[in-house]
C-alpha positions in Angstrom: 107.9 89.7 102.8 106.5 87.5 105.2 102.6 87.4 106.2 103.5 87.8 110.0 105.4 91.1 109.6 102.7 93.6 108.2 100.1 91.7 110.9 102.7 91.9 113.8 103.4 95.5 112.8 99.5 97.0 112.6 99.0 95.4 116.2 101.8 97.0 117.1 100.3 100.3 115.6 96.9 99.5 116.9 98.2 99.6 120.5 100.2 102.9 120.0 97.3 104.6 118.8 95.3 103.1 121.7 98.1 104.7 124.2 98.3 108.3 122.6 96.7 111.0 124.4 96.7 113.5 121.6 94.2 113.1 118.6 97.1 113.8 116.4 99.0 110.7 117.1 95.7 108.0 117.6 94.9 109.3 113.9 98.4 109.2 112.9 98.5 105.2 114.5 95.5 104.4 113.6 95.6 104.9 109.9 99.3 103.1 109.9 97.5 100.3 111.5 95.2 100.0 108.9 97.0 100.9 106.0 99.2 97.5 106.8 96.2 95.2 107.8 95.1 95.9 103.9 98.6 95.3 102.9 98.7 91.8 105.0 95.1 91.2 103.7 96.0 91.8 100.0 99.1 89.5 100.6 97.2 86.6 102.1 94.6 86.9 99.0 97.7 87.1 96.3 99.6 84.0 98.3 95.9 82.3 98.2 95.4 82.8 94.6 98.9 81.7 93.4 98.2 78.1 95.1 
C-alpha cells in the first residue's frame, strides 16, 4: 500500500469528524483518523527500517 493513501485518508477522516454535529460521529471520525495515522506511521518506520 502506498504511504500517501492511509495519510490522505485520516485527513480526510479528521475533517469529517471536524464537520459532524453529533458526538456519535466526531468519535466515530475521530478514532478512524487515528487508527490510520498509526497505520501510515507504523509503515513509514517498517519502509525506514528495511533501507
Amino acid at each position: 500500500m502506498p504511504l500517501w493513501l492511509p495519510i490522505v485518508t485520516a485527513v480526510c477522516f479528521a475533517l469529517a469528524a471536524v464537520l459532524q454535529t453529533d458526538t456519535f460521529s466526531t468519535v466515530a471520525f475521530s478514532i478512524a483518523a487515528a487508527a490510520l495515522a498509526l497505520t501510515a506511521l507504523v509503515q513509514w518506520r517498517m519502509r525506514r527500517r528495511d533501507r
